[in-house]
LODREN-228315 format. One record per atom (N, C-alpha, C): residue in one letter; x, y, z. Coordinates in Angstrom, 2 decimals, padded with zeros to 5 digits. Atoms other than C-alpha are relative to their C-alpha. Layout:
N
<paza "A" <X Y Z>>
...
This chain:
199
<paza "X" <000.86 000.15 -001.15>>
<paza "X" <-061.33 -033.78 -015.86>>
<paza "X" <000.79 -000.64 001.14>>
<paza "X" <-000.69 000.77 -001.54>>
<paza "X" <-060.12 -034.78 -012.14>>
<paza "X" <-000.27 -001.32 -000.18>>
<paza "X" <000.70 001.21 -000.24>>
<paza "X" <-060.17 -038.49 -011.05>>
<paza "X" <-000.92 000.19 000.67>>
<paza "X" <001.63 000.31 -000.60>>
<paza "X" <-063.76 -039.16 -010.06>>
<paza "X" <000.22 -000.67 000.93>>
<paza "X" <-000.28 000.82 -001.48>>
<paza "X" <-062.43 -041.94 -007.44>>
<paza "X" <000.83 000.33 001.01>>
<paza "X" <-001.02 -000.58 -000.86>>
<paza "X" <-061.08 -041.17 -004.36>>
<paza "X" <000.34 -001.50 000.94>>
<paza "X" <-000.71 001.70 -000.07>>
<paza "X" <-059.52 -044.03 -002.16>>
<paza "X" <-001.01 -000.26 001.23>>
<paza "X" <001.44 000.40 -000.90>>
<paza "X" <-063.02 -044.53 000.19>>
<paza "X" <-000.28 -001.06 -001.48>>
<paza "X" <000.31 000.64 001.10>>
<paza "X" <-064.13 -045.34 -003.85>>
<paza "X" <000.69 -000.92 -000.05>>
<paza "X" <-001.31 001.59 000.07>>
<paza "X" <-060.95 -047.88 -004.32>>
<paza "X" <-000.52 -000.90 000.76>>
<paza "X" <-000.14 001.00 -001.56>>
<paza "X" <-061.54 -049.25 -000.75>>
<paza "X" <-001.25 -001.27 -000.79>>
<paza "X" <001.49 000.55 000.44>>
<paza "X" <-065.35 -050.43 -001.81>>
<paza "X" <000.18 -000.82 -001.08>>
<paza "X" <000.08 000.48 001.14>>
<paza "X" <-064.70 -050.87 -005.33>>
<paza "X" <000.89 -001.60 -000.12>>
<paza "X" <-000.45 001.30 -000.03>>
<paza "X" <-061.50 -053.45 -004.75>>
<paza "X" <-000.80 -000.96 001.22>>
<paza "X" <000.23 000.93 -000.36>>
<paza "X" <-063.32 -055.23 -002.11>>
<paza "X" <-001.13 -000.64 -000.42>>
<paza "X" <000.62 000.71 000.94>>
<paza "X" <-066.03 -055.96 -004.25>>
<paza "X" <000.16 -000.49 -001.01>>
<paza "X" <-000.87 000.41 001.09>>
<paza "X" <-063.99 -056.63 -006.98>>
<paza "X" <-001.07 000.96 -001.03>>
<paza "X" <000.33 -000.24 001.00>>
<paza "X" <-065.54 -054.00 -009.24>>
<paza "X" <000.52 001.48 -000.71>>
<paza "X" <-001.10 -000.87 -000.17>>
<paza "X" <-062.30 -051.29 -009.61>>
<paza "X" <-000.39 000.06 -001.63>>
<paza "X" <-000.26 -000.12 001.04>>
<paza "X" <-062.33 -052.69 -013.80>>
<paza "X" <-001.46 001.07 -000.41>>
<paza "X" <001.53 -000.36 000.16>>
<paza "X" <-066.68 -051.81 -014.14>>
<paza "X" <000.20 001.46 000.23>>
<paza "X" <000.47 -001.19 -000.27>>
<paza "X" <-066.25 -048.94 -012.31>>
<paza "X" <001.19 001.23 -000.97>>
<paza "X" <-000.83 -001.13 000.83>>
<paza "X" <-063.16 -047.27 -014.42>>
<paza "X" <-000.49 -000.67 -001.62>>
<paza "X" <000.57 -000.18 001.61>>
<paza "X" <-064.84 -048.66 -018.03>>
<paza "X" <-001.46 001.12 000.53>>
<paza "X" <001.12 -000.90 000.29>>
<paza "X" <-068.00 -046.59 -016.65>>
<paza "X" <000.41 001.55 000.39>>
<paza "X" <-000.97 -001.35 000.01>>
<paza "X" <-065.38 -043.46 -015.99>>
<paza "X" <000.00 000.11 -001.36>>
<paza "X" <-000.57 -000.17 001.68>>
<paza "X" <-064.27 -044.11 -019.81>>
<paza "X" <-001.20 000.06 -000.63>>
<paza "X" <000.49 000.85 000.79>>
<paza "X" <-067.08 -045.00 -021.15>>
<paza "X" <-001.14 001.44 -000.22>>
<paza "X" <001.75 -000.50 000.03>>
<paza "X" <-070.37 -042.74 -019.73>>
<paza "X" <000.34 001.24 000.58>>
<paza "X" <-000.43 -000.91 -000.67>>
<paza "X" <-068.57 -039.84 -017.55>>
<paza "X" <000.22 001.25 -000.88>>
<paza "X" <-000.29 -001.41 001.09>>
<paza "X" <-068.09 -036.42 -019.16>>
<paza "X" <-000.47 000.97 000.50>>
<paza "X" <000.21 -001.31 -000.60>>
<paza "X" <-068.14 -032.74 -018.23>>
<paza "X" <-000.86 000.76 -001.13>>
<paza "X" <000.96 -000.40 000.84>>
<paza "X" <-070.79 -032.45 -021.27>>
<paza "X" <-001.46 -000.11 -000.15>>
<paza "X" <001.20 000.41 000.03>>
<paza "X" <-074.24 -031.73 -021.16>>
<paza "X" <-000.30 -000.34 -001.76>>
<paza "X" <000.40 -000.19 001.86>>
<paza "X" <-075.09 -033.34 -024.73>>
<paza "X" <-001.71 -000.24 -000.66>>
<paza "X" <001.18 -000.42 -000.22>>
<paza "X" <-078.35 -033.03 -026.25>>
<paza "X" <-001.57 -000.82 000.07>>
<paza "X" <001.04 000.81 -000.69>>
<paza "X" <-080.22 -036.07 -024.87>>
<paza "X" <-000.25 000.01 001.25>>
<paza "X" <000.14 -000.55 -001.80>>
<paza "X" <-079.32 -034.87 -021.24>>
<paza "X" <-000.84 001.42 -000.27>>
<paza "X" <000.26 -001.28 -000.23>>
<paza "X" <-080.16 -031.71 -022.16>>
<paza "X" <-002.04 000.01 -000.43>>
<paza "X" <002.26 000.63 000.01>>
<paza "X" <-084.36 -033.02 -023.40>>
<paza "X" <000.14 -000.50 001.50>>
<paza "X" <001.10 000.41 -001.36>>
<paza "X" <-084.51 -035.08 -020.52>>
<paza "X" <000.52 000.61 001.22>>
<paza "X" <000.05 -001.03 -000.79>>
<paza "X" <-083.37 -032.19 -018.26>>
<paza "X" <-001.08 001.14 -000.24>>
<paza "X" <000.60 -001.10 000.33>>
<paza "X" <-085.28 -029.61 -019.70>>
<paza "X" <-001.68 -000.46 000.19>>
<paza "X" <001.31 000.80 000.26>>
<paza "X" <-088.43 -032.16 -019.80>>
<paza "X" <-000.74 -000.19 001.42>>
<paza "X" <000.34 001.05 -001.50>>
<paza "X" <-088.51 -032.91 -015.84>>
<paza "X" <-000.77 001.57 000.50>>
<paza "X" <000.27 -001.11 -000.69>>
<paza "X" <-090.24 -030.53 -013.38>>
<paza "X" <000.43 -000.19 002.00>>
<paza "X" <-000.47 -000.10 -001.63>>
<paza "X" <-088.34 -031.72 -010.40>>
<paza "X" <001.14 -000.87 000.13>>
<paza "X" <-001.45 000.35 -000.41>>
<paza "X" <-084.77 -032.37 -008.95>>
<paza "X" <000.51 -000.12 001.20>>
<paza "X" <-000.36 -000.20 -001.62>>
<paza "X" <-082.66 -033.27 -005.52>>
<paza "X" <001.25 000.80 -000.44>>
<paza "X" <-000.73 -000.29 -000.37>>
<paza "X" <-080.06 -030.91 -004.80>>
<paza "X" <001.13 -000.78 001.02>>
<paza "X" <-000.36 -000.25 -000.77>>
<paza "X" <-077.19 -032.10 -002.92>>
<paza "X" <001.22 000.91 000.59>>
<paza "X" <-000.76 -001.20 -000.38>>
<paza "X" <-074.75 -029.09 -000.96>>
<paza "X" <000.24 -000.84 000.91>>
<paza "X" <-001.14 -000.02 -001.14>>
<paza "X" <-072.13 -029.20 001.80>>
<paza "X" <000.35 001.25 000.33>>
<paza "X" <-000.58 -001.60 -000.23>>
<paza "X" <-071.18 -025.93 004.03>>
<paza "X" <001.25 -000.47 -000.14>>
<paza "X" <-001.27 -000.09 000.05>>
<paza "X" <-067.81 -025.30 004.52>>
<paza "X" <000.98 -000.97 000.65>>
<paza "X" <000.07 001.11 -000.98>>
<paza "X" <-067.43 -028.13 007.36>>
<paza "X" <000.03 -001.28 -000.75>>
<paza "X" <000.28 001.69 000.25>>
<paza "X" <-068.37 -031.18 005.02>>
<paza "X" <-001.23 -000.18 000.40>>
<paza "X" <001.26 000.51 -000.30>>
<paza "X" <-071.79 -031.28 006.56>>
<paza "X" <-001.04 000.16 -001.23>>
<paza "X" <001.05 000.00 001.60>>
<paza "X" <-074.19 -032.19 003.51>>
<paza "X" <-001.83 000.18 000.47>>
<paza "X" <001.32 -000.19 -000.22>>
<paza "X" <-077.36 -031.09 002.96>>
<paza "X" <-000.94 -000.62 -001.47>>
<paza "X" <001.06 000.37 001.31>>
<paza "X" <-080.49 -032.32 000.34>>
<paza "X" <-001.15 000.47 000.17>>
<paza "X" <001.30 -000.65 -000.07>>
<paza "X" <-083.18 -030.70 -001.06>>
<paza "X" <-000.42 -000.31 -000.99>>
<paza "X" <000.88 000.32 001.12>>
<paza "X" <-086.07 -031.12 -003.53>>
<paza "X" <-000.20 001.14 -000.77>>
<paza "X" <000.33 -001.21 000.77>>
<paza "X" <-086.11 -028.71 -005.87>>
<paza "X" <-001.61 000.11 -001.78>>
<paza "X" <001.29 000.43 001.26>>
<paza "X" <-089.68 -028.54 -008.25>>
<paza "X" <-000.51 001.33 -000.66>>
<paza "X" <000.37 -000.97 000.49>>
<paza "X" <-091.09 -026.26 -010.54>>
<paza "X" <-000.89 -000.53 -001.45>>
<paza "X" <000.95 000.36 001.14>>
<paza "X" <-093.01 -026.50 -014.03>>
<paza "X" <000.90 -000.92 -001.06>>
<paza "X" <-001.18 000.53 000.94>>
<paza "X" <-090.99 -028.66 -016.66>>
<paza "X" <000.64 001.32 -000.71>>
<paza "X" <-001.21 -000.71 000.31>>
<paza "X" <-088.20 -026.90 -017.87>>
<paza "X" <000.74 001.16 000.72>>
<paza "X" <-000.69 -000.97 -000.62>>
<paza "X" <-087.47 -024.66 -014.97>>
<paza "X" <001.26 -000.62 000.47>>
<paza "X" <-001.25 000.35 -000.11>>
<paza "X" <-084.15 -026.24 -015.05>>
<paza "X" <000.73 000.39 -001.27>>
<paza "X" <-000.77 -000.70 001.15>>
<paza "X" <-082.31 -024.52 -018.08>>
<paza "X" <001.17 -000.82 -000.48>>
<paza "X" <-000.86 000.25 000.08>>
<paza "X" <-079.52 -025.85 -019.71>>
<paza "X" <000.30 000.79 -001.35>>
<paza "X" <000.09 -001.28 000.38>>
<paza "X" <-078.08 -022.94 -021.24>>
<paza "X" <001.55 -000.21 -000.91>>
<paza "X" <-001.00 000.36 001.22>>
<paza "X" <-074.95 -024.45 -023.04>>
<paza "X" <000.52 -001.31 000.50>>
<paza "X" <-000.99 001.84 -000.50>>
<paza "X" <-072.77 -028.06 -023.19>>
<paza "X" <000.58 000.02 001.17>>
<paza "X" <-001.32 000.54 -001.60>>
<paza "X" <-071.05 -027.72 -019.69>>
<paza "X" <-001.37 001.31 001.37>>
<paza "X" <000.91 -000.88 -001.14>>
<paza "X" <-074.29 -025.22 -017.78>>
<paza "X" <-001.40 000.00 -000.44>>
<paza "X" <001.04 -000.02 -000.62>>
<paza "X" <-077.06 -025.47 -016.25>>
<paza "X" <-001.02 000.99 000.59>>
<paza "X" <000.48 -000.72 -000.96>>
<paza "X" <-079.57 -023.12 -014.37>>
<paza "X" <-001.35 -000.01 000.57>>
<paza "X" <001.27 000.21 -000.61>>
<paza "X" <-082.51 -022.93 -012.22>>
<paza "X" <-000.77 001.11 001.20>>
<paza "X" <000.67 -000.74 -000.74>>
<paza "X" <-084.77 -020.36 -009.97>>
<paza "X" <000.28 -000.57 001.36>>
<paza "X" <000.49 000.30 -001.69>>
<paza "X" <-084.76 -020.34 -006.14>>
<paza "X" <-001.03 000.94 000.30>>
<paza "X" <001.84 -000.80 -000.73>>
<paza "X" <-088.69 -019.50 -005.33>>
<paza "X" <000.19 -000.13 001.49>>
<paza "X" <000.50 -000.63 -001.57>>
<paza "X" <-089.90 -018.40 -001.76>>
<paza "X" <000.22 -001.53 000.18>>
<paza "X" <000.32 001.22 -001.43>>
<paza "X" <-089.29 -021.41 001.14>>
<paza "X" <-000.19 000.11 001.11>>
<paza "X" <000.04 -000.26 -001.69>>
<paza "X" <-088.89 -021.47 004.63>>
<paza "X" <000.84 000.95 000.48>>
<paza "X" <-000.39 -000.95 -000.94>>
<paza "X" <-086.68 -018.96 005.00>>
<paza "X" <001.23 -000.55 000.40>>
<paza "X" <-001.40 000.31 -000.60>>
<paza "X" <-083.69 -021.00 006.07>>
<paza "X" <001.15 -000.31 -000.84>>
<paza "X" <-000.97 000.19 000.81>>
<paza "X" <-081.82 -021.56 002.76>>
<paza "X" <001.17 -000.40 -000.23>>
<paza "X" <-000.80 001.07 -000.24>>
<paza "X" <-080.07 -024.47 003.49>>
<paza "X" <001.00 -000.35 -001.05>>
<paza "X" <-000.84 000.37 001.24>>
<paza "X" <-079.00 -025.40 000.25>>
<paza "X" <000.56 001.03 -000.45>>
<paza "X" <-000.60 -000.90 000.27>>
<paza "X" <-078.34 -022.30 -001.29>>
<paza "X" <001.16 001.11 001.02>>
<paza "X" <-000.76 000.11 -000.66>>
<paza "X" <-076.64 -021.31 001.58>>
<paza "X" <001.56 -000.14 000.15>>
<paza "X" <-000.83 001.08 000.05>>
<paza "X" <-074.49 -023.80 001.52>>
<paza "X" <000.96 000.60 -001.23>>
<paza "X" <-001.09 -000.34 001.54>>
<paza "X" <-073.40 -022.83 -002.25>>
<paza "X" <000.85 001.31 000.29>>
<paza "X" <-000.81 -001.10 -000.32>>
<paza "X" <-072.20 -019.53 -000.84>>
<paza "X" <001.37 -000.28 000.73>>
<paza "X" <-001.26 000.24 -000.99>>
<paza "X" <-069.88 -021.05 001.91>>
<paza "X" <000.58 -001.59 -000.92>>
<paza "X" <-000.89 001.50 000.61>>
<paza "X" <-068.86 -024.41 -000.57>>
<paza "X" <-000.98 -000.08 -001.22>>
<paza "X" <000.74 000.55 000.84>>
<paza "X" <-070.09 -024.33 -004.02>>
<paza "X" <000.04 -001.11 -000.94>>
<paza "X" <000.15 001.26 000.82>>
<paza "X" <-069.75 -027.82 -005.32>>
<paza "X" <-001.28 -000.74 000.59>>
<paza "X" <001.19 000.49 -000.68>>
<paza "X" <-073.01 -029.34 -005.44>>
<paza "X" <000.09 -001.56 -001.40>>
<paza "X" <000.33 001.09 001.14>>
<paza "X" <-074.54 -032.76 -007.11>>
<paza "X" <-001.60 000.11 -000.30>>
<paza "X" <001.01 000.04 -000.22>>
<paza "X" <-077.88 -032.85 -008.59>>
<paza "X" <-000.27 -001.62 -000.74>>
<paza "X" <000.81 001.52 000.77>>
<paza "X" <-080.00 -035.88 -009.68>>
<paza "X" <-001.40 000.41 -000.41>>
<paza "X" <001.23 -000.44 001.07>>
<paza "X" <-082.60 -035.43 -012.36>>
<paza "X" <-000.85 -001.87 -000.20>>
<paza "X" <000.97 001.57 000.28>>
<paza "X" <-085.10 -038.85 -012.24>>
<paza "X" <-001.75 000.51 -000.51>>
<paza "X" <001.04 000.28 000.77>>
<paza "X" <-087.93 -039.56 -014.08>>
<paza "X" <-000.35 -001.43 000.73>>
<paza "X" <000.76 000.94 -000.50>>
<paza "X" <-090.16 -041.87 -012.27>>
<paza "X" <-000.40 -000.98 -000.63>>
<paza "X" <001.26 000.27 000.95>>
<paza "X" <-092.74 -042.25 -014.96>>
<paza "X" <000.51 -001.18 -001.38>>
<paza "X" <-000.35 000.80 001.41>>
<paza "X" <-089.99 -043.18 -017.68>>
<paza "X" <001.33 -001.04 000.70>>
<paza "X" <-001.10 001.06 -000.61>>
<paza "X" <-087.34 -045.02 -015.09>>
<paza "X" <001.48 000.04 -000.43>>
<paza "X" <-001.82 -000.29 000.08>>
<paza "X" <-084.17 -043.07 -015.87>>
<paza "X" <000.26 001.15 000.45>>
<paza "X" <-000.51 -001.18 -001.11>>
<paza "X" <-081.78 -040.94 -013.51>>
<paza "X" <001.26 000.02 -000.97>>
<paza "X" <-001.54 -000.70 000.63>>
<paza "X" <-078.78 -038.53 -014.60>>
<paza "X" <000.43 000.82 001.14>>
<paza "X" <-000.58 -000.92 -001.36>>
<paza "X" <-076.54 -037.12 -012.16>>
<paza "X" <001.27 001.52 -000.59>>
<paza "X" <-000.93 -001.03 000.68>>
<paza "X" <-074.78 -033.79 -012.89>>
<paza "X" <000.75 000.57 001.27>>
<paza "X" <-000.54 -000.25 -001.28>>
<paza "X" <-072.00 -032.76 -009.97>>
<paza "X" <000.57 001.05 -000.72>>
<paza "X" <-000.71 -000.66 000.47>>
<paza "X" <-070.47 -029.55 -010.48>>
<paza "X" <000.46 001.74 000.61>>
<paza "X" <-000.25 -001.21 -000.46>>
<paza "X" <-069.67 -025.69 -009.42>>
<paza "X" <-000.64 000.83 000.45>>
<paza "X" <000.80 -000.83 -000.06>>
<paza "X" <-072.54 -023.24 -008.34>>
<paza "X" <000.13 001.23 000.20>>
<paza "X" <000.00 -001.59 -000.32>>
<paza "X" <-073.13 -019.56 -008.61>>
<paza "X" <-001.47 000.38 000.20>>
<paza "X" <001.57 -000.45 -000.65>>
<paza "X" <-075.80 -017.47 -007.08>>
<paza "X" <-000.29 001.62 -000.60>>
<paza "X" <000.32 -001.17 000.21>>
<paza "X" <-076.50 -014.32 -008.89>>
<paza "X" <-001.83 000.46 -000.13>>
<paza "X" <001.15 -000.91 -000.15>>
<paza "X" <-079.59 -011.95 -008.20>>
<paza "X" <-000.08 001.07 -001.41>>
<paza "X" <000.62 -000.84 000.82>>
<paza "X" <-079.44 -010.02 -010.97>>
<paza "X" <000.16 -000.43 -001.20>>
<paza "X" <-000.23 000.76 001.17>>
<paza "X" <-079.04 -012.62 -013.48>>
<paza "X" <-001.01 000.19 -001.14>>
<paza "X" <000.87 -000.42 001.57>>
<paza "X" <-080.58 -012.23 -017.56>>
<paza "X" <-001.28 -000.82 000.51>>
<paza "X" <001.16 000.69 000.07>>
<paza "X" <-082.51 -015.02 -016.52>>
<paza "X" <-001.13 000.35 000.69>>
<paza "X" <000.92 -000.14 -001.10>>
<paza "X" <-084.51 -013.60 -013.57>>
<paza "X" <-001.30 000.64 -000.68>>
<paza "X" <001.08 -000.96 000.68>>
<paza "X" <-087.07 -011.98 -015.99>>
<paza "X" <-001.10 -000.94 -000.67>>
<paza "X" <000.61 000.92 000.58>>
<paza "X" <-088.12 -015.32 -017.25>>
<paza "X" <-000.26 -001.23 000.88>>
<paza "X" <000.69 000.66 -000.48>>
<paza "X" <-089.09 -016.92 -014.29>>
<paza "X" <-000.37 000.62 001.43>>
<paza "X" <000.76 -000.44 -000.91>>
<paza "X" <-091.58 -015.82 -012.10>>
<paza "X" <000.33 -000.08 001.30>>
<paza "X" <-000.28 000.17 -001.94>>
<paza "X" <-091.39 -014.69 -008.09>>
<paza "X" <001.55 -000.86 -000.08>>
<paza "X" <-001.30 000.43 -000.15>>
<paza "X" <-087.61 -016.01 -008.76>>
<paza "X" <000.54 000.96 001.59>>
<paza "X" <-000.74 -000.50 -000.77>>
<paza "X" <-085.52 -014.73 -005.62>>
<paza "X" <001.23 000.23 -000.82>>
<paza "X" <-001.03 000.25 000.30>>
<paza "X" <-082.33 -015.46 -007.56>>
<paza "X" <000.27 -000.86 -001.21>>
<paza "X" <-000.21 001.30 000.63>>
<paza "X" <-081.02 -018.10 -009.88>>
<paza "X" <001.34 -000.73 000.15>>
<paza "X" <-001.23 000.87 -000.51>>
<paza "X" <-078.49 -020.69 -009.51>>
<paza "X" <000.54 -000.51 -001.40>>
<paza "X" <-000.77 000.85 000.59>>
<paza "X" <-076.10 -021.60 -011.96>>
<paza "X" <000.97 -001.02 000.11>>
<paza "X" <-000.91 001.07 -000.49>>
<paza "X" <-074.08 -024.90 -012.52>>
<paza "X" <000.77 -000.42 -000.93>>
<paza "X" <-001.03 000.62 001.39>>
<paza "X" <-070.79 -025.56 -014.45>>
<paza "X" <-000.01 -001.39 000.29>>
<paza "X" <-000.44 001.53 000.11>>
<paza "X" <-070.64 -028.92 -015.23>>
<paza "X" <001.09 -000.91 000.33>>
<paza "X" <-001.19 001.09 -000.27>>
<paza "X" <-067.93 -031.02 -013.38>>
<paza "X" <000.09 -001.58 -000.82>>
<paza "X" <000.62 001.62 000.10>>
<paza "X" <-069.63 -034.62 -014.35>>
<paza "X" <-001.04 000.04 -000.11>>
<paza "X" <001.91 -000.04 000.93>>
<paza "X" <-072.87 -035.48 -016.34>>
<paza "X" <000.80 -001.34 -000.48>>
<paza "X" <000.01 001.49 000.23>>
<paza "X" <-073.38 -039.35 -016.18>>
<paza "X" <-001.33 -000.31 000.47>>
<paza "X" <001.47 000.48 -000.27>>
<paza "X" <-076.48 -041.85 -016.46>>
<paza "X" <000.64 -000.74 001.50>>
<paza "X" <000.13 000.61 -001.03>>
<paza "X" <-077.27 -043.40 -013.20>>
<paza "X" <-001.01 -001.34 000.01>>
<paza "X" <000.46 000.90 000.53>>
<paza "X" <-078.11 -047.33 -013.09>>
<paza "X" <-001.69 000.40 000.40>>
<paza "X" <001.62 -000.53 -000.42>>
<paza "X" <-082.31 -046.86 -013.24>>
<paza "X" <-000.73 -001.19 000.59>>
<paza "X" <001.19 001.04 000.26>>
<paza "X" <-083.36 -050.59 -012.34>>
<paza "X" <-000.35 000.10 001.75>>
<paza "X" <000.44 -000.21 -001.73>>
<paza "X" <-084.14 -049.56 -008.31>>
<paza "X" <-000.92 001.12 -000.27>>
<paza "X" <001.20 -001.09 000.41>>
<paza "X" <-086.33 -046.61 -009.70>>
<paza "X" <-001.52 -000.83 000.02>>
<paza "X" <001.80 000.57 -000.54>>
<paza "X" <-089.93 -047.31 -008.32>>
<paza "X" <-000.69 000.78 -000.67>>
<paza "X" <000.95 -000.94 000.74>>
<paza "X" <-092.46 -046.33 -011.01>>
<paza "X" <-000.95 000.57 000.44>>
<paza "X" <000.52 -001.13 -000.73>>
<paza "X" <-094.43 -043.14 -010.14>>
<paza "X" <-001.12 000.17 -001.08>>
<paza "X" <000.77 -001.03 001.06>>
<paza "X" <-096.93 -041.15 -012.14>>
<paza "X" <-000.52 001.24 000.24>>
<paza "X" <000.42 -000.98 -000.38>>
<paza "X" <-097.67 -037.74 -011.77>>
<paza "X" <-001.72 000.08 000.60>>
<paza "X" <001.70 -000.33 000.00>>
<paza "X" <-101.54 -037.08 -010.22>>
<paza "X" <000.14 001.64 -000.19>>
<paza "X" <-000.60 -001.28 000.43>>
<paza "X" <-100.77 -033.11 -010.43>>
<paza "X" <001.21 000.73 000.70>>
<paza "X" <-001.39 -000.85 -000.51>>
<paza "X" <-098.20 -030.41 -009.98>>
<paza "X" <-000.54 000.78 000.76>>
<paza "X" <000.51 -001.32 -001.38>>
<paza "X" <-098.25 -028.12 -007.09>>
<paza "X" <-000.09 001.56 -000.36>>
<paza "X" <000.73 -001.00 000.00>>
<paza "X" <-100.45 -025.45 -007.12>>
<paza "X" <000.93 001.53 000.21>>
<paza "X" <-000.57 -000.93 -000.72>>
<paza "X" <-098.04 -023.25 -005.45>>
<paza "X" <001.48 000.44 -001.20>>
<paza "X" <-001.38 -000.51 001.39>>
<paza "X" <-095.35 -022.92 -008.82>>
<paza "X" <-000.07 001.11 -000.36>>
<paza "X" <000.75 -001.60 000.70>>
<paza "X" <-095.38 -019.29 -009.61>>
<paza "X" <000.51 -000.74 -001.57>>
<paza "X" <000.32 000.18 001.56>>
<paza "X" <-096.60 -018.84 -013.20>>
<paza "X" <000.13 001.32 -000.79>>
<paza "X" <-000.46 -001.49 000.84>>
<paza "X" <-096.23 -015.47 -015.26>>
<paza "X" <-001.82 -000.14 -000.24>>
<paza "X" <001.52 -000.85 000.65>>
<paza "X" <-100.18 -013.85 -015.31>>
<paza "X" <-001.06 -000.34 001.29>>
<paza "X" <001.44 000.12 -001.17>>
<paza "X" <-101.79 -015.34 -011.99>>
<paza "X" <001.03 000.02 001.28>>
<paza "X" <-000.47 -000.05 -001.21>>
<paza "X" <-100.94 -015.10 -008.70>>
<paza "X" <000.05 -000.93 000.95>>
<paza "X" <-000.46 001.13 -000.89>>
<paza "X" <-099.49 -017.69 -006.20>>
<paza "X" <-000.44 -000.26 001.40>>
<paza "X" <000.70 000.15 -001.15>>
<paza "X" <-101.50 -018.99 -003.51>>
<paza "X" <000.92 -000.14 001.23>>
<paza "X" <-001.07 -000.54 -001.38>>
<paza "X" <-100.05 -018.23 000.31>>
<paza "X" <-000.03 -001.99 000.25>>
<paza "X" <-000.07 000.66 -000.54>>
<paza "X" <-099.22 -021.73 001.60>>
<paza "X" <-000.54 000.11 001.57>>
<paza "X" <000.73 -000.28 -000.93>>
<paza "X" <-101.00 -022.47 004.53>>
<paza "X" <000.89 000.01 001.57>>
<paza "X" <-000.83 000.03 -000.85>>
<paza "X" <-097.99 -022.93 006.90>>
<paza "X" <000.33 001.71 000.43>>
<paza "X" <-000.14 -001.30 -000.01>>
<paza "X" <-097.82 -019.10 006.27>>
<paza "X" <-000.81 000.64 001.25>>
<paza "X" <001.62 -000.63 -000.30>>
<paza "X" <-101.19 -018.21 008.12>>
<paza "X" <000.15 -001.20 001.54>>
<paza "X" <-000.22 000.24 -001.40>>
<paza "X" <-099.63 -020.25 011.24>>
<paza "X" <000.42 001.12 001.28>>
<paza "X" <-000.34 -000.84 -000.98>>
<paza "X" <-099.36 -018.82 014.80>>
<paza "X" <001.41 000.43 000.18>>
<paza "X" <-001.47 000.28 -000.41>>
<paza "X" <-096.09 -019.71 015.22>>
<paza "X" <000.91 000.59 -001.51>>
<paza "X" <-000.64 -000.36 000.81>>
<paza "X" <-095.03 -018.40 011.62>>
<paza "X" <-000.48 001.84 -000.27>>
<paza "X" <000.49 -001.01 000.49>>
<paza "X" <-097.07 -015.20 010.80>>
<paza "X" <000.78 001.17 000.22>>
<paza "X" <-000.42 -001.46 -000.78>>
<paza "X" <-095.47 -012.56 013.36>>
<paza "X" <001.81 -000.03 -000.73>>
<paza "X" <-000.86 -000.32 000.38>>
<paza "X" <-092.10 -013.29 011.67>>
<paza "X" <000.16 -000.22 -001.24>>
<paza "X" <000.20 -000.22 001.57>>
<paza "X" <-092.87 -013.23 007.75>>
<paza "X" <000.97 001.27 000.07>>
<paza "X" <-000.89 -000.56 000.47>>
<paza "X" <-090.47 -011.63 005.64>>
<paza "X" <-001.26 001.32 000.29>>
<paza "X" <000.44 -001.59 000.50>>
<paza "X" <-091.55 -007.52 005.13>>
<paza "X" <-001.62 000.23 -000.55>>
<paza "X" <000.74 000.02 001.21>>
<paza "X" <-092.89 -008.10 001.96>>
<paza "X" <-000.59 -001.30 -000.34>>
<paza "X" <000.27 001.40 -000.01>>
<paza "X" <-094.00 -011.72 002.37>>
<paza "X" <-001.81 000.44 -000.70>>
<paza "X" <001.95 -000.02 000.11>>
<paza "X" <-097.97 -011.78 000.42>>
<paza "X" <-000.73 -000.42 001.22>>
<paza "X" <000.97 000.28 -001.02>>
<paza "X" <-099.08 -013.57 003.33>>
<paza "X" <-000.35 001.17 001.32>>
<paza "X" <000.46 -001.09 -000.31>>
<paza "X" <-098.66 -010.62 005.19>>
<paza "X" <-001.12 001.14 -000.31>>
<paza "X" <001.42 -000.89 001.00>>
<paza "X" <-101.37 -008.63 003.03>>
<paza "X" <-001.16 -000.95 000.95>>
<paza "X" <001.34 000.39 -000.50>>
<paza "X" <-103.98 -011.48 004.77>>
<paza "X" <-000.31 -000.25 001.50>>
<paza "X" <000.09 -000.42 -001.48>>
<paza "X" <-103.05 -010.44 008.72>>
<paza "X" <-000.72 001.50 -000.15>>
């Protein structure tokens, strides 16, 4: 695996004095392995931040949510996940086309532990997986660079009240968001956009 620190990391780390902490938690917790307690409490969550960079260095973050387990982890070093309908501007994914190293962070509110996985992305459309998750556009895969816990004691406990309505599901059909059925959005809907069907 590469060094994880770069000398911004050094700068910080020696002037806090914590250079030894931070290379025993390189040795210690760091690894390019999803093993199979990351891989439950990945598979368990129903929501993640993305973060991407274009080609520039300019970073981007996004929320990525879906039903628990629409995050795959499909062997020890990969990952994968659906990109459903958004706005249209595909910031993040985007991004993976012109620079695909991304980081994600997988937190659990409810149970007060984060895992961070940084690593490679691919964007295929006609991937095995696309058959097994609904209204998919695509799916995103992620080789594993780095899969480490992240300290959890700043995690502000949450609790789900419900999941959004708007998750496609395999047997019912996905309600139009109402941003759709705006003035200012309607006249330029995709083609084939559903919300088009209710102009």
């Amino acid at each position: 695996m590469a060094e994880i620190y770069h000398h911004g990391h050094r700068l910080l780390q020696d002037r806090f004095d914590t250079r030894r902490l931070a290379d025993r938690i390189d040795q210690r917790l760091v690894d390019n392995v999803i093993d199979a307690h990351d891989k439950a409490f990945i598979e368990g969550l129903d929501m993640f931040f993305l973060a991407t960079a274009d080609e520039q260095g300019y970073p981007n973050c996004s929320y990525k949510g879906g039903e628990p387990g629409f995050v795959r982890v499909l062997d020890e070093h990969t990952v994968a996940f659906p990109n459903y309908d958004g706005n249209g501007m595909y910031l993040s994914t985007g991004n993976v086309l012109a620079n695909p190293n991304v980081g994600m962070l997988f937190i659990s509110f409810e149970r007060g532990r984060r895992l961070r996985l940084n690593g490679v992305a691919s964007i295929e459309e006609d991937d095995e997986l696309m058959e097994s998750y609904p209204e998919a556009q695509f799916v995103v895969r992620v080789r594993a660079r780095e899969v480490f816990p992240n300290c959890p004691r700043y995690i502000h406990k949450y609790q789900l009240v419900e999941r959004s309505r708007f998750v496609p599901k395999a047997g019912c059909s996905t309600p139009v968001p109402g941003w759709k059925r705006s003035e200012w959005a309607r006249d330029v809907l995709p083609t084939n956009d559903p919300a088009r069907a209710e102009t």
